[in-house]
N, CA, C and O of each residue as an XYZ file, in Angstrom:
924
protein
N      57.230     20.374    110.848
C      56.580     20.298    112.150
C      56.958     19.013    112.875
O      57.403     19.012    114.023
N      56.758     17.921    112.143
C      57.151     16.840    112.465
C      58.625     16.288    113.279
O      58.776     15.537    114.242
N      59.385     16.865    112.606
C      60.724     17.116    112.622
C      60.758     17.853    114.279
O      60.986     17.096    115.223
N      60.576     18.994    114.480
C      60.519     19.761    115.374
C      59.905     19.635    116.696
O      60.039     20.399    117.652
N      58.937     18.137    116.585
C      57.840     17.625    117.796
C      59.431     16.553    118.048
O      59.926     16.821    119.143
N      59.922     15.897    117.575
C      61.212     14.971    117.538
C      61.944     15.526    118.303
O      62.236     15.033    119.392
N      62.387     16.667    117.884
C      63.283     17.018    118.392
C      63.250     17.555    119.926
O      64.051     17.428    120.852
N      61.951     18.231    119.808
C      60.852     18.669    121.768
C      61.023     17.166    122.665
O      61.283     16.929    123.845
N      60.735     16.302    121.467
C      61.062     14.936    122.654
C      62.132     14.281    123.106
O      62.092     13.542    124.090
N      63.460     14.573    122.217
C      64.551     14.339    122.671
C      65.273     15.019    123.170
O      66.382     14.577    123.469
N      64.859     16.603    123.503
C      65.080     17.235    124.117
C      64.679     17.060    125.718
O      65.229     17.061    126.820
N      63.491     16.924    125.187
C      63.097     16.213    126.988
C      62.880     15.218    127.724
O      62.155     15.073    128.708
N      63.767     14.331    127.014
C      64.319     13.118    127.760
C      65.794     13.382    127.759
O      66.243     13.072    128.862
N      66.423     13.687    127.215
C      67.736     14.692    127.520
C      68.340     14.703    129.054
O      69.254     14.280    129.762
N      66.910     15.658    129.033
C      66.798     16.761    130.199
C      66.567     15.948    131.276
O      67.172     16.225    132.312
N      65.671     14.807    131.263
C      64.983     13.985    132.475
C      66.602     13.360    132.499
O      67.083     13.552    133.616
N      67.116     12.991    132.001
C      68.085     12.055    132.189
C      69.738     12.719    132.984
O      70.685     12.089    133.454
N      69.486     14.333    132.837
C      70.375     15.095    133.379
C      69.880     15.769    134.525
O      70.459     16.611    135.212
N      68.493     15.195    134.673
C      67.995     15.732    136.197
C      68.259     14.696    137.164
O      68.866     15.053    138.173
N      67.903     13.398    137.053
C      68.014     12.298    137.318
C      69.458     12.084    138.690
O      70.628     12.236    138.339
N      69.151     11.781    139.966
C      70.282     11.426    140.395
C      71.495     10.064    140.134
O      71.160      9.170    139.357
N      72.631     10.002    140.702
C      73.584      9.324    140.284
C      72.910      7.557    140.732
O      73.409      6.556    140.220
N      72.333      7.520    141.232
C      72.269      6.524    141.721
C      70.872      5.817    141.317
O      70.445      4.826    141.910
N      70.147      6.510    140.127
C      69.331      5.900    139.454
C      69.477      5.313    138.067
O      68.518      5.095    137.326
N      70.692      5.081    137.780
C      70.923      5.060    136.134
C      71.341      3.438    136.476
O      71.817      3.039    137.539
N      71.143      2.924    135.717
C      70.675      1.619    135.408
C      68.826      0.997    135.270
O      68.332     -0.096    134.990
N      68.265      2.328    135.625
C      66.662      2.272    136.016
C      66.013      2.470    134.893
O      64.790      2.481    135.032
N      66.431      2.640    133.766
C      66.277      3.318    132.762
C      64.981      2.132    131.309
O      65.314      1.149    130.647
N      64.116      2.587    131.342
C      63.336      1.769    130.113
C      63.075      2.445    128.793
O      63.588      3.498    128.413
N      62.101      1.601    128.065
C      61.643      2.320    127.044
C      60.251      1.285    126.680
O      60.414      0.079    126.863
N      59.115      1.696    126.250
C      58.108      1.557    125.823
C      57.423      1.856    124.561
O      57.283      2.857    123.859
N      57.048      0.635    124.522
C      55.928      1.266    123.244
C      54.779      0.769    123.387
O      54.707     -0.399    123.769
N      53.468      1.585    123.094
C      52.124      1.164    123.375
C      51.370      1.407    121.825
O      51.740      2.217    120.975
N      50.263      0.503    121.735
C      49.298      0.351    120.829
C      48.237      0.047    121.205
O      48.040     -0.684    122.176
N      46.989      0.775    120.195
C      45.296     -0.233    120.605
C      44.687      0.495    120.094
O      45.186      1.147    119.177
N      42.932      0.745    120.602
C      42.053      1.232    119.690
C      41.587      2.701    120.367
O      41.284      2.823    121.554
N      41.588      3.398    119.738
C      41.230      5.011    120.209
C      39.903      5.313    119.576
O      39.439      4.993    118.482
N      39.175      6.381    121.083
C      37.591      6.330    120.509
C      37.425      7.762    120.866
O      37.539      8.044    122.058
N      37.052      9.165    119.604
C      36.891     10.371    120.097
C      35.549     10.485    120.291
O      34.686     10.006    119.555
N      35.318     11.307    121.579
C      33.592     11.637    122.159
C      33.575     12.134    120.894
O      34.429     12.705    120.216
N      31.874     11.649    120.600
C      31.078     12.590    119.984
C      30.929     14.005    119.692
O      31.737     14.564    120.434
N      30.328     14.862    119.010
C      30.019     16.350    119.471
C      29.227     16.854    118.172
O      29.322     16.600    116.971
N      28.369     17.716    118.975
C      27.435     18.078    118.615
C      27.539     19.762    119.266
O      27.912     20.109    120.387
N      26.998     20.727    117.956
C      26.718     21.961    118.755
C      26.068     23.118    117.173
O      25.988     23.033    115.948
N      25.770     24.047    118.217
C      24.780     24.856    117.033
C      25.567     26.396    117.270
O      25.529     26.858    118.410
N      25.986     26.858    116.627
C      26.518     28.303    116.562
C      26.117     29.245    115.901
O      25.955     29.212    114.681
N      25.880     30.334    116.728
C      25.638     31.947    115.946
C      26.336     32.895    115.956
O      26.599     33.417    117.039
N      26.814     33.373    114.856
C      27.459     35.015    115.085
C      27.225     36.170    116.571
O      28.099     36.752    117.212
N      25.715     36.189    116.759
C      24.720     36.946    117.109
C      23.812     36.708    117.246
O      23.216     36.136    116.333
N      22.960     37.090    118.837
C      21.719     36.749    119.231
C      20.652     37.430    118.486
O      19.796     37.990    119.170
N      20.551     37.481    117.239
C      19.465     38.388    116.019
C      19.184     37.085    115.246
O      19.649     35.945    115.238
N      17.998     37.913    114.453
C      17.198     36.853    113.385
C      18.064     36.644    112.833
O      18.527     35.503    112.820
N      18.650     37.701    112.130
C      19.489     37.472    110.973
C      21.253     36.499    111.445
O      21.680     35.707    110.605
N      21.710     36.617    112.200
C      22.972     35.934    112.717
C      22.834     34.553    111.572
O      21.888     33.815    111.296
N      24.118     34.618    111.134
C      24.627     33.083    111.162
C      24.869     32.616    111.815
O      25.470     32.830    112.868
N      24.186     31.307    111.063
C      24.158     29.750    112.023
C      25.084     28.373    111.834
O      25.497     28.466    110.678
N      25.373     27.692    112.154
C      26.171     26.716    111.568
C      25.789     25.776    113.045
O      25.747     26.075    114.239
N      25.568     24.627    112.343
C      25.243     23.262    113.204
C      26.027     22.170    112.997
O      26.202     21.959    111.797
N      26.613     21.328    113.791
C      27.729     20.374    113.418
C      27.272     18.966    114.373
O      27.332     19.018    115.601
N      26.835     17.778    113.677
C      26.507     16.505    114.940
C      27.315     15.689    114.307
O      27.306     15.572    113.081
N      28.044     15.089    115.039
C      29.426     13.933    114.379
C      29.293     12.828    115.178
O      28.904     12.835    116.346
N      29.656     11.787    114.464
C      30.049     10.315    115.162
C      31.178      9.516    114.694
O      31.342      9.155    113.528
N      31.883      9.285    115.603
C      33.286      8.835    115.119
C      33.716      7.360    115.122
O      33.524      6.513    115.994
N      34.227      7.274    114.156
C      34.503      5.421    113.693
C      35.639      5.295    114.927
O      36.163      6.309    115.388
N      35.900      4.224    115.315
C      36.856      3.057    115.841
C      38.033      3.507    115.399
O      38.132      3.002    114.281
N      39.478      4.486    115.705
C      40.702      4.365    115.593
C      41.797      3.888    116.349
O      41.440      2.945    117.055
N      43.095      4.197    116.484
C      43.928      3.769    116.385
C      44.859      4.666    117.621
O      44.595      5.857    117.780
N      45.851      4.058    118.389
C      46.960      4.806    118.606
C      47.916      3.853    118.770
O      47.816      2.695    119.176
N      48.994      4.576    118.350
C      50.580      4.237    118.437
C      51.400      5.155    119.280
O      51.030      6.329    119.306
N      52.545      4.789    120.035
C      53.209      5.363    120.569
C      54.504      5.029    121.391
O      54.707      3.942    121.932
N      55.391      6.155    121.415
C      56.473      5.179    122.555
C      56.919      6.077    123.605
O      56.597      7.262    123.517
N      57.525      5.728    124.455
C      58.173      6.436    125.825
C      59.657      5.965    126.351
O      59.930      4.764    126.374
N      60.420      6.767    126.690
C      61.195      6.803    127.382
C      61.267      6.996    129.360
O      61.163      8.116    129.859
N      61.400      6.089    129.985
C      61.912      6.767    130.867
C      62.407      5.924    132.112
O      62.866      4.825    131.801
N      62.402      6.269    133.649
C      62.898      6.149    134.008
C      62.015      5.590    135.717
O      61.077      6.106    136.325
N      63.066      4.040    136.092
C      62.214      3.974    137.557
C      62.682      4.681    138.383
O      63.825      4.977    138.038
N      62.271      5.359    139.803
C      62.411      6.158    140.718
C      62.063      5.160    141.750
O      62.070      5.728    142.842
N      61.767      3.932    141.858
C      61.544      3.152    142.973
C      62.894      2.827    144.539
O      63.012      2.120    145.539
N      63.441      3.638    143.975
C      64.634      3.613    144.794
C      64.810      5.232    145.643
O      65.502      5.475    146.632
N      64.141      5.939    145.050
C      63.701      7.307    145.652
C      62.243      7.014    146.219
O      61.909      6.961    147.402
N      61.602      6.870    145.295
C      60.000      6.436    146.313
C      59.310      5.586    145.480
O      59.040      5.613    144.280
N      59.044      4.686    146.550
C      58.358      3.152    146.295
C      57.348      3.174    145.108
O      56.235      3.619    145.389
N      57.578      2.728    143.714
C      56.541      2.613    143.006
C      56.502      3.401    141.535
O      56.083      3.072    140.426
N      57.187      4.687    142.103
C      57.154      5.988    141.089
C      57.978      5.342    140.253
O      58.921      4.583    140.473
N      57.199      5.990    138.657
C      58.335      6.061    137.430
C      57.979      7.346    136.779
O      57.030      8.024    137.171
N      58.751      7.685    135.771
C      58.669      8.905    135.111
C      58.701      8.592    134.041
O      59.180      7.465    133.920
N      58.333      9.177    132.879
C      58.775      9.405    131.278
C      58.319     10.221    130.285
O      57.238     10.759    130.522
N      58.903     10.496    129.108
C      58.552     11.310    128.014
C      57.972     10.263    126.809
O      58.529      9.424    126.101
N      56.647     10.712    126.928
C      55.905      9.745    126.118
C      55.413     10.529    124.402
O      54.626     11.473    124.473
N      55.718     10.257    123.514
C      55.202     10.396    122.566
C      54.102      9.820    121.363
O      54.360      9.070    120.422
N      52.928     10.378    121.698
C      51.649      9.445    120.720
C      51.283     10.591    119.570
O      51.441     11.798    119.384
N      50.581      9.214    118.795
C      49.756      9.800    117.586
C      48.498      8.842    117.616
O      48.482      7.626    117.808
N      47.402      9.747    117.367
C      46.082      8.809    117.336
C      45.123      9.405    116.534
O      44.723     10.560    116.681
N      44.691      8.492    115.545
C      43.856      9.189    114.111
C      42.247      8.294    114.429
O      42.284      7.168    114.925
N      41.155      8.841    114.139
C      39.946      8.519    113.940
C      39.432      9.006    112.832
O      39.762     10.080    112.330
N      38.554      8.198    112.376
C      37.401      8.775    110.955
C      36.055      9.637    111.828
O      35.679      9.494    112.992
N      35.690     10.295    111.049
C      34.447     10.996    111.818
C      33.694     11.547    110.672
O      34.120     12.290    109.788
N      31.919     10.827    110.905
C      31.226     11.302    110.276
C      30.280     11.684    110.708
O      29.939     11.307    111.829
N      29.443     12.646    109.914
C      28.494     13.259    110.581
C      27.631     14.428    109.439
O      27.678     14.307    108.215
N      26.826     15.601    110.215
C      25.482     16.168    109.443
C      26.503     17.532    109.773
O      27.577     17.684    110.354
N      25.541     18.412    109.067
C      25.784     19.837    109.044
C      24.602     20.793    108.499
O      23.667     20.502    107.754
N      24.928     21.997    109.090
C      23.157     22.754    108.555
C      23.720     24.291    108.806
O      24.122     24.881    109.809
N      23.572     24.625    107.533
C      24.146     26.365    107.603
C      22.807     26.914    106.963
O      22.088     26.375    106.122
N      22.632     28.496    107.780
C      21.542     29.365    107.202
C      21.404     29.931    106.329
O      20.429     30.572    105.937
N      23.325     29.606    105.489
C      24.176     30.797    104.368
C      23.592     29.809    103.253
O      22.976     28.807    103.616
N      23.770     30.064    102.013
C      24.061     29.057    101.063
C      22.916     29.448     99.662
O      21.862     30.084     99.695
N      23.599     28.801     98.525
C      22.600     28.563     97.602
C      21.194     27.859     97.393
O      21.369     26.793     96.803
N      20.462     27.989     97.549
C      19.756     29.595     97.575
C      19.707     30.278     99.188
O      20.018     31.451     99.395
N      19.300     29.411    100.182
C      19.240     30.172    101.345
C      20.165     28.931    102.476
O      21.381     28.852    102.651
N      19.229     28.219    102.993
C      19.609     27.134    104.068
C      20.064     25.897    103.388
O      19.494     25.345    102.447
N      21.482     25.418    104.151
C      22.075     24.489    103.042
C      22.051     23.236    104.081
O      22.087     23.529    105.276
N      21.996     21.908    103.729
C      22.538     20.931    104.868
C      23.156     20.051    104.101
O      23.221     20.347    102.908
N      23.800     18.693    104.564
C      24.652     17.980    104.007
C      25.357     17.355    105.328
O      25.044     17.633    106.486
N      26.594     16.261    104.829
C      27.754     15.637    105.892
C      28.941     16.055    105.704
O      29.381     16.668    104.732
N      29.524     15.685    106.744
C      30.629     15.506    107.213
C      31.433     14.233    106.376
O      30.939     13.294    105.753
N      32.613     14.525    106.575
C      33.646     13.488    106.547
C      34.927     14.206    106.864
O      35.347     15.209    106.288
N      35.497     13.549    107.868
C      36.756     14.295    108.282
C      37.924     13.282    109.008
O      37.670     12.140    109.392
N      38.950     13.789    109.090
C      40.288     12.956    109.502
C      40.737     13.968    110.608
O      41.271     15.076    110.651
N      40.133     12.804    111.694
C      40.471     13.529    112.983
C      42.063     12.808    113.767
O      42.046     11.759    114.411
N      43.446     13.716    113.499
C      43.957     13.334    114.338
C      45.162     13.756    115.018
O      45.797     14.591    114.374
N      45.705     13.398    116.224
C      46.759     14.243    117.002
C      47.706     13.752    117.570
O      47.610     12.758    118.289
N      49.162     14.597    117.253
C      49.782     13.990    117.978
C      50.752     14.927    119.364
O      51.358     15.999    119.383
N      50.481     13.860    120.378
C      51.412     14.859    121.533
C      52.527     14.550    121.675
O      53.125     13.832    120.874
N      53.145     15.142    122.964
C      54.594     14.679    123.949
C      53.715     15.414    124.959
O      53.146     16.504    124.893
N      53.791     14.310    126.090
C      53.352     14.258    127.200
C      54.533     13.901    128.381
O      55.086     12.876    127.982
N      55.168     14.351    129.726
C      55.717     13.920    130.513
C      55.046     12.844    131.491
O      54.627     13.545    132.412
N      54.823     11.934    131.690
C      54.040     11.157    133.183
C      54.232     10.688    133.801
O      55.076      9.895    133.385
N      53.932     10.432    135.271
C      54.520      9.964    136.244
C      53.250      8.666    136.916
O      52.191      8.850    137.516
N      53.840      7.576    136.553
C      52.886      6.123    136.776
C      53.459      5.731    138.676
O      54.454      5.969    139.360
N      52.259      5.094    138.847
C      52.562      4.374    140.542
C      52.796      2.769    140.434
O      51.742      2.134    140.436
N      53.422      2.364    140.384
C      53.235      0.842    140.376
C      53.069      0.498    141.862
O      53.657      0.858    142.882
N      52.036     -0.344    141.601
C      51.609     -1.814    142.996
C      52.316     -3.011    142.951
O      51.452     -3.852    142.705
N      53.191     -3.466    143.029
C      53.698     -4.734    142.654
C      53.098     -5.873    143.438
O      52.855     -5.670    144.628
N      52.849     -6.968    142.942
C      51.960     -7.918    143.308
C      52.811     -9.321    142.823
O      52.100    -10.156    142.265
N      53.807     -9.561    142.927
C      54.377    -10.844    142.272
C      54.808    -10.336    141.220
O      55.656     -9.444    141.211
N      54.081    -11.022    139.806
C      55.095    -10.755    138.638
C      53.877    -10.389    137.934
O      53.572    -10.784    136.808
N      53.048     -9.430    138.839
C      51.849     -8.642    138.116
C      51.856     -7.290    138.747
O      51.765     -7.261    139.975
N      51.945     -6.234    138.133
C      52.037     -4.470    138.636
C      51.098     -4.065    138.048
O      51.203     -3.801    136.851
N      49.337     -3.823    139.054
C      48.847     -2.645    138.859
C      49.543     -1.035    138.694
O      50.362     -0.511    139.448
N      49.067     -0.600    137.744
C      49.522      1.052    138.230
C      48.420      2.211    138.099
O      47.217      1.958    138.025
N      48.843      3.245    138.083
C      47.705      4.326    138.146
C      49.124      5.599    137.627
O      50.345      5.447    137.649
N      48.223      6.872    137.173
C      49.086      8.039    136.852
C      48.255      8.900    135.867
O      47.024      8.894    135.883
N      48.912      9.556    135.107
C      49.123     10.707    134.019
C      49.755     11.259    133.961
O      50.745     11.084    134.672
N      49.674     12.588    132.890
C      51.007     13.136    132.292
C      50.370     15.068    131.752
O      49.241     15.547    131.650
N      51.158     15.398    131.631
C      50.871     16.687    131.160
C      51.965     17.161    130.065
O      53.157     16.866    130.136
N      51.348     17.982    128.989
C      52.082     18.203    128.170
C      51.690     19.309    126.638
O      50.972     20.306    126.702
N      52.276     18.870    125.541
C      51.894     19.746    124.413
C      50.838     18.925    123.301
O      51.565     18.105    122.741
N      49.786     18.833    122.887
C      49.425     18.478    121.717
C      48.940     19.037    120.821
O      48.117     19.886    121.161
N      49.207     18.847    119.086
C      48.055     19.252    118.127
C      47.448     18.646    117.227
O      48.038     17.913    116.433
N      45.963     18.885    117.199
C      45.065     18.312    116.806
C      44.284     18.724    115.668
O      43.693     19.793    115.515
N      44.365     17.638    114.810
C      44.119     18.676    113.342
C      42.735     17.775    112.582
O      42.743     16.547    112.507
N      41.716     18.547    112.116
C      40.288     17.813    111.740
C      40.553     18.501    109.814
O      40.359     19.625    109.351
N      40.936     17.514    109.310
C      40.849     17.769    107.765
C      40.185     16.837    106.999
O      40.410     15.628    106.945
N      39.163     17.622    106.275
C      37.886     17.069    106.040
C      36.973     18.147    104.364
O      37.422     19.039    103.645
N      35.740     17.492    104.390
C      34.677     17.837    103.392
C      33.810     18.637    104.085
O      34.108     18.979    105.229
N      32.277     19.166    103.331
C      31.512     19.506    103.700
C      31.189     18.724    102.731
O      32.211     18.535    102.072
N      30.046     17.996    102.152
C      29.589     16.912    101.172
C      27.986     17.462    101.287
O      27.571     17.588    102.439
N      27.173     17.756    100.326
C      26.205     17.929    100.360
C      25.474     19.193     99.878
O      25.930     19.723     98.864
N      24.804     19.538    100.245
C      24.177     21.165     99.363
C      25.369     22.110     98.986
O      25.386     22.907     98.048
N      26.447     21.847     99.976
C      27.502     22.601     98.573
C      29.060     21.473     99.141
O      29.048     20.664    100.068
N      29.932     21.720     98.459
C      30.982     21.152     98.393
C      32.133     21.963     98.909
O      32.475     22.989     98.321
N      32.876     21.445    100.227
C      34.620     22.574     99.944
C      35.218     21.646    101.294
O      34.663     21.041    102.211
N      36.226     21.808    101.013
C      37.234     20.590    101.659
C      37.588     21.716    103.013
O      37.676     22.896    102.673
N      37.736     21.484    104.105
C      38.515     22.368    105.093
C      39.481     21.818    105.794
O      39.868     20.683    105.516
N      40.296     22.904    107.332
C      41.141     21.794    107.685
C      41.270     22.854    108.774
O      41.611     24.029    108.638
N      40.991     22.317    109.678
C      41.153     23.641    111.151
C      41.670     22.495    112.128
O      41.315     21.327    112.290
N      42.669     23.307    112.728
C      43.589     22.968    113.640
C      43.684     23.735    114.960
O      43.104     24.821    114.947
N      44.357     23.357    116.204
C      44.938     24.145    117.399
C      45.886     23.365    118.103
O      45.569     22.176    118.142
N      46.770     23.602    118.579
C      47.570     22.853    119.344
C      47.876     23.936    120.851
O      47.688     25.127    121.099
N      48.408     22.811    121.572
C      48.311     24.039    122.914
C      48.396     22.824    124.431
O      48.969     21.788    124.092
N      48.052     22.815    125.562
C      47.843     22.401    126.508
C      47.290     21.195    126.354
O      46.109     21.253    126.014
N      47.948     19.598    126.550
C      46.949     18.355    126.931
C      47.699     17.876    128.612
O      48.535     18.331    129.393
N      46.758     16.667    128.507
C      47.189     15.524    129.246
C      46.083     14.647    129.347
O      45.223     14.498    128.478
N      46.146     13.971    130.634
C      45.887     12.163    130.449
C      46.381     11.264    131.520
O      47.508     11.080    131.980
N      44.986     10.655    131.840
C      44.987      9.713    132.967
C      45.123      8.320    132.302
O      44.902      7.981    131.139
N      45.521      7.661    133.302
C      45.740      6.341    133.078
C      45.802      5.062    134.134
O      46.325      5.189    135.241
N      45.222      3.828    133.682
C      45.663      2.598    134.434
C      46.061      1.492    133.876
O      46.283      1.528    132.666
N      46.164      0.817    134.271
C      46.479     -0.621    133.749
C      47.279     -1.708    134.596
O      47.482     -1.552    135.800
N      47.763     -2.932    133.814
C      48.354     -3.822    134.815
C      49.287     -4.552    133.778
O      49.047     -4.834    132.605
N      50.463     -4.789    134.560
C      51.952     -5.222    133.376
C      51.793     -6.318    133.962
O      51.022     -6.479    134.909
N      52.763     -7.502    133.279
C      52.525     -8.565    133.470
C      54.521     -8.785    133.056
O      55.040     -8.160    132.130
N      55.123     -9.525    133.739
C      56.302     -9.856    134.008
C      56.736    -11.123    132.808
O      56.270    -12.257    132.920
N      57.508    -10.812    131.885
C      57.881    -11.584    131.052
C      58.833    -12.414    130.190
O      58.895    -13.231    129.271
N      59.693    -11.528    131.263
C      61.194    -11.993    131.596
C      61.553    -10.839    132.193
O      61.165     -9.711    131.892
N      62.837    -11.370    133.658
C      63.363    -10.765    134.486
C      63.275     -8.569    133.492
O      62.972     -7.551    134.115
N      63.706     -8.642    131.757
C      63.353     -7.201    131.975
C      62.686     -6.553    131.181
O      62.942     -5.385    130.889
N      61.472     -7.402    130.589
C      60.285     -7.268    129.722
C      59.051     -7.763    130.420
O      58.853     -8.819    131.022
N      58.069     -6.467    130.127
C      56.890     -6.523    130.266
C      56.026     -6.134    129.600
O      56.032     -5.076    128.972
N      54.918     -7.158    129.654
C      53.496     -6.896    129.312
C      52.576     -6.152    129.571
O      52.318     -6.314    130.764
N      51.787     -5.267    129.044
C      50.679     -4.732    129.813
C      49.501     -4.157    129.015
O      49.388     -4.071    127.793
N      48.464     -3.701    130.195
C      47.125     -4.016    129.046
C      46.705     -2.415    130.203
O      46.981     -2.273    131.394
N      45.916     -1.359    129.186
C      45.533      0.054    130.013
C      44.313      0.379    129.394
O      43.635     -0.255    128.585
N      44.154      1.476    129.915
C      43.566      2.692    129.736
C      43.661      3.657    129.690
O      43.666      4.067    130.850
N      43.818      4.942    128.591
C      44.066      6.113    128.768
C      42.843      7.151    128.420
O      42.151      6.896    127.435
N      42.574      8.276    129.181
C      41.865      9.213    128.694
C      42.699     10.282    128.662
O      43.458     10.621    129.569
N      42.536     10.863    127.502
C      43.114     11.936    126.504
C      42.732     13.240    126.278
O      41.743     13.226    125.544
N      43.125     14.587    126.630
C      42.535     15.661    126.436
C      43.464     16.536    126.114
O      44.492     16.831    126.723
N      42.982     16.989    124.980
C      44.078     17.780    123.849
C      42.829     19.031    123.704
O      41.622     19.176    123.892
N      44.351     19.994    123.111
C      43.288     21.293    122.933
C      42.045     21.608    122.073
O      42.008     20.934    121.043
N      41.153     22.355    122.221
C      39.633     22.212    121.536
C      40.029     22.996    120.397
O      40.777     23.967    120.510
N      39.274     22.377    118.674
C      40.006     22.818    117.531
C      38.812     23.398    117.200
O      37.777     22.742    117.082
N      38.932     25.382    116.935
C      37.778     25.732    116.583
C      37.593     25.778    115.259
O      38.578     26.013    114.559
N      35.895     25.499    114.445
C      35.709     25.213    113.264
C      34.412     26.112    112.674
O      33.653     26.552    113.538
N      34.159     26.363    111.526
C      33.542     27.411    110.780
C      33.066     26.857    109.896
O      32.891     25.638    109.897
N      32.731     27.679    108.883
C      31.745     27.513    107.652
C      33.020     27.694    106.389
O      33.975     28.470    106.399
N      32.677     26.804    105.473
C      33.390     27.320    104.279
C      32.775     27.775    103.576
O      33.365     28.186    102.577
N      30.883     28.044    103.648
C      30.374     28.991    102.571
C      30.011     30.692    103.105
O      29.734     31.475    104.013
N      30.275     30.451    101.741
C      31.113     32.584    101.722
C      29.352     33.092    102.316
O      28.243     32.637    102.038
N      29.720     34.016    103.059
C      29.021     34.655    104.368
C      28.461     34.364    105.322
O      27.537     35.035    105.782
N      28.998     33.055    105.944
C      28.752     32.723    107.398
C      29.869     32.554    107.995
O      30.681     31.794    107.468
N      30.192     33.196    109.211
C      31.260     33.632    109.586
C      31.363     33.065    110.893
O      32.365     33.197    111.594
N      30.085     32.280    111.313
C      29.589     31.593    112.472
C      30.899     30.425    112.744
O      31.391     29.858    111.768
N      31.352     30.162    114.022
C      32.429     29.379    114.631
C      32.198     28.839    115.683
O      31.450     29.477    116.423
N      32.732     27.433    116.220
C      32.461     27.187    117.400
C      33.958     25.787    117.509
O      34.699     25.204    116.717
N      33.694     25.825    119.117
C      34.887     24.980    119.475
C      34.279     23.331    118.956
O      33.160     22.897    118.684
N      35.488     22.811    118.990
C      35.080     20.790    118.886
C      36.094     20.163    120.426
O      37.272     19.825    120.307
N      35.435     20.124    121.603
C      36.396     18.948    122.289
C      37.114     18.058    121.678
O      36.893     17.600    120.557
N      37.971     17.796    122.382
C      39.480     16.831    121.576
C      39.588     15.953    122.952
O      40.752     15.772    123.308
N      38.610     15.392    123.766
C      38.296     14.336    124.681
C      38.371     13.150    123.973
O      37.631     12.758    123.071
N      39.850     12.334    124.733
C      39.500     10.582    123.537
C      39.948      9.552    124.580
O      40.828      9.842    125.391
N      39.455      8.561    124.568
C      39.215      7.333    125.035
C      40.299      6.605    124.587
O      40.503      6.927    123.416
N      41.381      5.471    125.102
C      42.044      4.317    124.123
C      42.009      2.826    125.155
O      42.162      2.770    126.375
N      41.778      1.812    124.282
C      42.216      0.879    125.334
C      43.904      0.146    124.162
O      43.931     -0.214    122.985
N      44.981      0.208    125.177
C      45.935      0.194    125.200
C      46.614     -1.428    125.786
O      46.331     -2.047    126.812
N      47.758     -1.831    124.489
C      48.905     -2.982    124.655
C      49.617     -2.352    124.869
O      49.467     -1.195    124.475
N      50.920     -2.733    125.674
C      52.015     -2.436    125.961
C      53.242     -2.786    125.862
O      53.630     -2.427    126.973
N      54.267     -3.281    125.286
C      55.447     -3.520    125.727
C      56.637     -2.509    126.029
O      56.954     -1.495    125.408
N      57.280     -3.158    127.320
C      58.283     -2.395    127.871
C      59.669     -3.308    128.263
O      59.717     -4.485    128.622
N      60.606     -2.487    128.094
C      62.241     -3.060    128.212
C      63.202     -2.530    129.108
O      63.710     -1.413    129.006
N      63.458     -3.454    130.080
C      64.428     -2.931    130.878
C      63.947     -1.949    132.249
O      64.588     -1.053    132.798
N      62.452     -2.531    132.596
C      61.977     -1.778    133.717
C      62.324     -2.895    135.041
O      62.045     -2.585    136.199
């Protein structure tokens, strides 16, 4: 899989670089960003069926302090229109997440217990940033649209035991700001914000006869370092 997200991204910087007119090549950067990533909360209660009998499954999580890494390719357009850049950005961002659980199934009847799970995803996103230039300080603003998947592999810990691992990948993207800071004529600094929305990973019961499911938002927060070369 891994292999194959590599290859989606060098494929599509490839492509940006053969769309690109003649008279932008020398415009060309590359980036890499790091910092701390924070997934919303979530909480929700699911039933098979509006009956007594329906299975139930309840899920309330809270997620530790993680991480993202990432890099980009691409390209300034400030010579086509004032400000614009483009690129093919590739991240990965992992969080811990813990939390409760409460099923109606179980030995003997109603079971509860926690969570523990390894929440994390990685995309390729295309985005297009605005720079403000201000001296040898550039506000910007933007986002990106693209592919991500997001994978929650984890326990159920408590009135019964079983490890799971539910996944989806499909449709993200992601807003962003921040401000670079000039650090030689073709390195820069910069400090952001991104909000993150990757596809919703639906999740179930691992004890045998509750069949009850429900979605988890994949909404995440990062505050973001930057370095960039040759912008």
């Amino acid at each position: 899989m891994k292999t194959k997200l590599t290859l989606l991204a060098s494929t599509a910087a490839a492509a940006l670089a053969l769309a690109v007119p003649a008279e932008a090549a020398g415009n060309w950067y590359v980036g890499f960003i790091g910092g701390a990533n924070w997934v919303e909360d979530h909480s929700f209660s699911a039933a098979t069926a509006p009956t007594v009998s329906a299975d139930t499954l309840t899920w309330s999580t809270d997620a530790d302090t993680g991480f993202v890494i990432g890099g980009a390719v691409g390209l300034n357009l400030s010579n086509m229109m004032s400000g614009l850049r483009v690129e093919i950005e590739a991240a990965y961002r992992e969080n811990q997440i813990d939390g409760a659980w409460t099923s109606n199934t179980g030995p003997p009847g109603v079971s509860t217990g926690t969570l523990d799970i390894d929440h994390s995803t990685f995309s390729v996103l295309a985005n297009a940033w605005y720079d403000f230039p201000l001296g040898n300080v550039a506000p910007y603003i933007g986002g990106g649209v693209g592919w991500a998947e997001t994978e929650l592999d984890g326990h159920y810990l408590g009135g019964t035991t079983g490890p799971f691992n539910f996944s989806d990948s499909g449709f993200a993207w992601q807003l962003g700001a921040g401000i670079n800071f000039d650090v030689s004529p073709n390195v820069k600094l910069g400090v952001g914000y991104r909000y993150f929305k990757g596809p919703d990973v639906t999740v179930g019961s691992v004890l045998v006869g509750n069949s009850a499911t429900s979605d988890v938002d994949a909404g995440q927060h990062a505050a973001l370092v930057s370095l960039t070369f040759g912008m």
